[in-house]
C-alpha positions as CSV (number, residue, x, y, z in Angstrom):
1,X,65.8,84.5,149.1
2,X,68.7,87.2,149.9
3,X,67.5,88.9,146.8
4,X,63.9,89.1,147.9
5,X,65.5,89.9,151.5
6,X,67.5,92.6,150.3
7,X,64.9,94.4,148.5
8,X,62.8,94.2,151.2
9,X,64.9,95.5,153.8
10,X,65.6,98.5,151.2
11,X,61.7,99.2,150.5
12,X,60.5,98.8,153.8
13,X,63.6,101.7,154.9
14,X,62.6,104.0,152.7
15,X,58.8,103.8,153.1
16,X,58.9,103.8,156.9
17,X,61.7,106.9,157.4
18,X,65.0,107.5,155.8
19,X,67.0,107.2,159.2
20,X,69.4,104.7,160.3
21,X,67.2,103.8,162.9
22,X,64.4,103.2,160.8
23,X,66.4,101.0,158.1
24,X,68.0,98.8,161.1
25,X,64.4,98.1,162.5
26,X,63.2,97.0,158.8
27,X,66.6,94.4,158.4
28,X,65.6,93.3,161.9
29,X,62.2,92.5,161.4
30,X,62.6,91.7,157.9
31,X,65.4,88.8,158.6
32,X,63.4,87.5,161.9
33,X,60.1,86.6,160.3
34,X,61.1,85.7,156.9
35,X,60.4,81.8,156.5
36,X,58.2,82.2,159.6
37,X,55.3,80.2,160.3
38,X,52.1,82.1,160.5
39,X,49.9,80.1,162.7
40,X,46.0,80.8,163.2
41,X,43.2,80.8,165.4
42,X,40.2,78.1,165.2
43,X,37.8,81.0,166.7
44,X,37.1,83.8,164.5
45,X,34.4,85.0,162.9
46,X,33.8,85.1,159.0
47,X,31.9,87.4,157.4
48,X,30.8,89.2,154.5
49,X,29.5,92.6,154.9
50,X,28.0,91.5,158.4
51,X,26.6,88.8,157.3
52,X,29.0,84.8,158.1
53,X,30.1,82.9,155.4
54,X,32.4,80.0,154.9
55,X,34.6,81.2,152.0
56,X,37.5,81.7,154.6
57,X,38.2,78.2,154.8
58,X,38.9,78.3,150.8
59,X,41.1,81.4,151.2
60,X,43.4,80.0,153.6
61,X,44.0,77.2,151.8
62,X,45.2,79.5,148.6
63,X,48.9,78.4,147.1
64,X,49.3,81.9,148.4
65,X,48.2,84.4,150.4
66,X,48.2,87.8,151.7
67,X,47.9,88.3,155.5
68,X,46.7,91.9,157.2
69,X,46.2,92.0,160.9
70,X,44.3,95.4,161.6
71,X,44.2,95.8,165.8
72,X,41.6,98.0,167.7
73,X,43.8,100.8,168.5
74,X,43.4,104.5,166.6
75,X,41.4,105.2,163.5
76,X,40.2,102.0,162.0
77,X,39.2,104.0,158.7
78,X,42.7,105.3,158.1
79,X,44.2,102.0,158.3
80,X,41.8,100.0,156.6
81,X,42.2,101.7,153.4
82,X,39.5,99.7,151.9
83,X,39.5,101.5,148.2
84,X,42.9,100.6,148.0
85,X,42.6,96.9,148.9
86,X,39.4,96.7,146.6
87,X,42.0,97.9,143.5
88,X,44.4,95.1,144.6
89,X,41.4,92.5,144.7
90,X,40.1,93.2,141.7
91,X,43.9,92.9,139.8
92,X,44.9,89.7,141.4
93,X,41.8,88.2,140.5
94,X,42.0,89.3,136.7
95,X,46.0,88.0,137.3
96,X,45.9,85.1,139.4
97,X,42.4,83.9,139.5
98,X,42.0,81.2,142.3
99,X,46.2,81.0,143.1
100,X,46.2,84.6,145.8
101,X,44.2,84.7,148.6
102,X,43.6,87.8,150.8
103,X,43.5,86.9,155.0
104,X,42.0,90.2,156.4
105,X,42.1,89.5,160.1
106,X,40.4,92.1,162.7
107,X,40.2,92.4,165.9
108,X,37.8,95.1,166.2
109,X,37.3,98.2,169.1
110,X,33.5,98.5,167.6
111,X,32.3,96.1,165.6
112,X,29.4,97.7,164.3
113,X,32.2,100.1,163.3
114,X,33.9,98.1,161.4
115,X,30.6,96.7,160.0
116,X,29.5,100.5,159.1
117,X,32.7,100.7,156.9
118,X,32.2,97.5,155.4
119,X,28.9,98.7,153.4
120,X,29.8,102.3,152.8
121,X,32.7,101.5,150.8
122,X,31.4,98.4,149.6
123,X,33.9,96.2,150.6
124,X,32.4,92.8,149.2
125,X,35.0,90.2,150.2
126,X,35.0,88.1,153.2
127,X,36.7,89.1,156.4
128,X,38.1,87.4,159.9
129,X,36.6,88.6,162.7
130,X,38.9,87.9,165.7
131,X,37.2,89.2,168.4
132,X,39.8,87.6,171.0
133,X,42.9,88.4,169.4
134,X,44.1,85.3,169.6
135,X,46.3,85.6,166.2
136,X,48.4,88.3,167.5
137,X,48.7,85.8,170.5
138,X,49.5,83.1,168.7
139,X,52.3,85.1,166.5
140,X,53.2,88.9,168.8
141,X,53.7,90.5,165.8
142,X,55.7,93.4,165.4
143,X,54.5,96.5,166.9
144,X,54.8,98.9,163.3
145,X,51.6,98.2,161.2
146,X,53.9,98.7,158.6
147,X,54.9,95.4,159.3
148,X,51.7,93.4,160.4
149,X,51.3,92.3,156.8
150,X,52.5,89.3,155.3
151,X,52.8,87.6,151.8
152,X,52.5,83.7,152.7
153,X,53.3,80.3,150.7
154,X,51.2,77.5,150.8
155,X,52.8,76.5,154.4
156,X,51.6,80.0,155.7
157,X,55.5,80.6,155.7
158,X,56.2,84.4,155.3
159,X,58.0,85.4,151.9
160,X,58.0,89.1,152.2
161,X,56.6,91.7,154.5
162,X,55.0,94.6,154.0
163,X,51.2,96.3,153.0
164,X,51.1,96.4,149.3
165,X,48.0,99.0,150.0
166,X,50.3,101.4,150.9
167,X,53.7,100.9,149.1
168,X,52.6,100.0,145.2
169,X,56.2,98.7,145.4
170,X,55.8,96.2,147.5
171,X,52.9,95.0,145.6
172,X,55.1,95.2,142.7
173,X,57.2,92.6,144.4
174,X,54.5,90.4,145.6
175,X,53.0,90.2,141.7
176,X,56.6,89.2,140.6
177,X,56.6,86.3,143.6
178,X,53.9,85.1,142.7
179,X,53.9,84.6,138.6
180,X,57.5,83.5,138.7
181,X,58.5,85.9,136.5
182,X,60.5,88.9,138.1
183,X,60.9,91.3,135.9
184,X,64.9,93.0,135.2
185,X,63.7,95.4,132.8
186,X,64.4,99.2,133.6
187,X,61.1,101.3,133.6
188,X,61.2,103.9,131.2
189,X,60.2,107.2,132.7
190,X,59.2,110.2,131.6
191,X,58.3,113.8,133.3
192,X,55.3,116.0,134.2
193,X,53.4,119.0,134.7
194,X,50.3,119.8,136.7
195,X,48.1,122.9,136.8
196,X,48.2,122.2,140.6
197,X,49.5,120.1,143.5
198,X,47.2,121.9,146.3
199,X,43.5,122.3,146.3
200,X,41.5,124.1,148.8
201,X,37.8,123.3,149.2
202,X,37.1,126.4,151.9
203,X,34.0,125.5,153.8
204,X,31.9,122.5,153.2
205,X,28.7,120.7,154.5
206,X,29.6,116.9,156.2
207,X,28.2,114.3,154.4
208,X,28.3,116.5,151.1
209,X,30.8,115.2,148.5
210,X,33.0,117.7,146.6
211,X,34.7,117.1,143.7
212,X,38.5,118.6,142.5
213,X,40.1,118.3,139.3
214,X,43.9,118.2,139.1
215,X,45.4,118.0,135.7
216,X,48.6,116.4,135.1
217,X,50.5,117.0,131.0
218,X,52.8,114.1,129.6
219,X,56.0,116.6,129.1
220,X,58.2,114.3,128.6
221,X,59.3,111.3,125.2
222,X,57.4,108.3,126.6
223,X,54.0,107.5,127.8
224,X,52.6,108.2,131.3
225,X,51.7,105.5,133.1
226,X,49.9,106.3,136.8
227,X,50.2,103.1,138.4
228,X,48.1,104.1,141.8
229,X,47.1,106.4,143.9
230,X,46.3,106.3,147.3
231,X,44.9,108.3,149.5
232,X,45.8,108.9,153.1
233,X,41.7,108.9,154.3
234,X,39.1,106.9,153.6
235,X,36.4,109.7,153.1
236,X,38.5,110.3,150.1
237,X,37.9,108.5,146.7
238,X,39.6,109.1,143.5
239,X,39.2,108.8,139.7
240,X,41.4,108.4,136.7
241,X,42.3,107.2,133.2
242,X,43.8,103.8,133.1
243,X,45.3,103.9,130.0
244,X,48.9,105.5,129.5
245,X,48.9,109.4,128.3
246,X,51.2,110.0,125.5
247,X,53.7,112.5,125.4
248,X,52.2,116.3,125.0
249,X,49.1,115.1,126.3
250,X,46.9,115.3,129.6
251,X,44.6,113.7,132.0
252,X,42.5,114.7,134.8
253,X,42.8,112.9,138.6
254,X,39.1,113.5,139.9
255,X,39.2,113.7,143.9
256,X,35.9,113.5,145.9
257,X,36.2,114.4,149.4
258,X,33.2,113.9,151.9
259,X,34.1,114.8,154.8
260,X,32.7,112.8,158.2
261,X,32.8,115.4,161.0
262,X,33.3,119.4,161.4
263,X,36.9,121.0,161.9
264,X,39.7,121.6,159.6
265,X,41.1,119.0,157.0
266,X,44.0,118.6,155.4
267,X,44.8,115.1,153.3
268,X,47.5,113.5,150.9
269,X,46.9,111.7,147.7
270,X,49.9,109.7,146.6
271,X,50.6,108.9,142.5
272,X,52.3,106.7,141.8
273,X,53.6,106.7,138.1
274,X,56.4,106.8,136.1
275,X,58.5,109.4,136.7
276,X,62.1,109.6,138.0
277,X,60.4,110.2,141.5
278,X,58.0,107.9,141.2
279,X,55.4,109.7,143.3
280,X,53.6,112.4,143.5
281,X,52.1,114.5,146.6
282,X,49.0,116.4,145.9
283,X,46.8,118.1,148.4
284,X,43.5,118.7,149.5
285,X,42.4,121.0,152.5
286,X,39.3,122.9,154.0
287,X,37.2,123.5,156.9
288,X,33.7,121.1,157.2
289,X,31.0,122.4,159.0
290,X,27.8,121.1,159.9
């Protein structure tokens, strides 16, 4: 447990700010909810694109599970991140099968909203609607979303903190809790070049998708592998090869942007890969009009 507790406090520093008051909130919250109990509601909603369903019940019942509490405050788009949590679906399911379950709980500003982003990205896998907020109640979690998600045991006891849709590291972590098999190995890395880190789209129509191509070269001895990559909107989506690039060779990261109302834009897309950074910051920018 001080090893898991350790890395933690560590990841969760350097993702949220690399100041001493930043790292001394993480230990904080980090050591104060680890081994906690979760406890939840017995009125929420549970639904599937819109429509109820009673797969919940089966999900919280999982050896273990994943806990997200989204609130109704700010842009419920840019922390949903829905593509992201679709990637991390579809891998535990190909890796643990029935063993991970994913508690998505919401309590919702607009729930037509929420509803809307539901079926445009998708998002085919059920969902707690908790329309009181009677789970924050029940737990006052912390403040930071960067802490209002949860890896839980079987006892709904937290084992680690953090929102593996954001950090790939901490999903790293959670994949080596759960198989039982931590892994000591060094990664090898290697280096990169791309033909661009910033793209510009100038002026484009709302609701019009636009497509740019950055190309990044394998420079270095050893395969590429782009773990994931995450983008910091949700009227962003992104393509790539799966398979590792060999050295002297190159791939393309496809970005479509489709932008949902008129001013100027400017968004990150993290990749995540395997060089001695381990990330890398492209971006895309431009001015939508209607």
């Amino acid at each position: 447990m001080k090893r898991w507790l350790l890395l933690m406090v560590v990841l969760l520093g350097l993702f949220s700010c690399k100041k001493d008051e930043r790292r001394s909130e993480a230990e904080k919250i980090v050591s104060e909810w680890i081994g906690k109990e979760i406890k939840f509601p017995s009125g929420y909603e549970c639904s599937l694109l819109g429509k109820d369903t009673s797969l919940c019940v089966d999900l919280l019942n999982r050896e273990y599970k994943i806990l997200l509490y989204v609130d109704s405050m700010g842009c419920t788009d840019c922390k949903l991140r829905l593509y992201n949590w679709k990637q991390l679906i579809a891998e535990s399911d190909s890796l643990f099968s029935n063993q991970l379950g994913f508690l998505l709980f919401f309590h919702p500003k607009d729930k037509k909203e929420l509803q809307f982003l539901f079926k445009r990205d998708h998002f085919d896998y059920p969902v707690f609607i908790d329309n009181t907020n009677q789970i924050y109640s029940l737990n006052n979690f912390p403040d930071n979303r960067t802490y209002q998600c949860f890896l839980l045991d079987k006892d709904n006891k937290v084992v680690m903190i953090g929102n593996p849709a954001i950090n790939p590291s901490i999903w790293e972590l959670y994949k080596e809790q759960i198989s039982g098999n931590p892994n000591s190995k060094n990664e090898i890395v290697t280096t990169v070049e791309l033909d661009r880190t910033v793209y510009d789209y100038g002026d484009i129509k709302i609701g019009t998708p636009n497509d740019a191509v950055f190309t990044i070269t394998n420079t270095g001895n050893h395969p590429l592998s782009i773990q994931q990559i995450i983008t910091s909107c949700g009227c962003t989506a992104v393509e790539w090869g799966k398979q590792p690039i060999k050295p002297g060779k190159a791939t393309d990261i496809k970005v479509e942007m489709k932008p949902e109302e008129p001013g100027y834009f400017r968004k990150t897309i993290d990749v995540y890969c395997n060089i001695e950074k381990s990330v890398i910051k492209l971006i895309i920018s431009g001015n939508a009009t209607k």
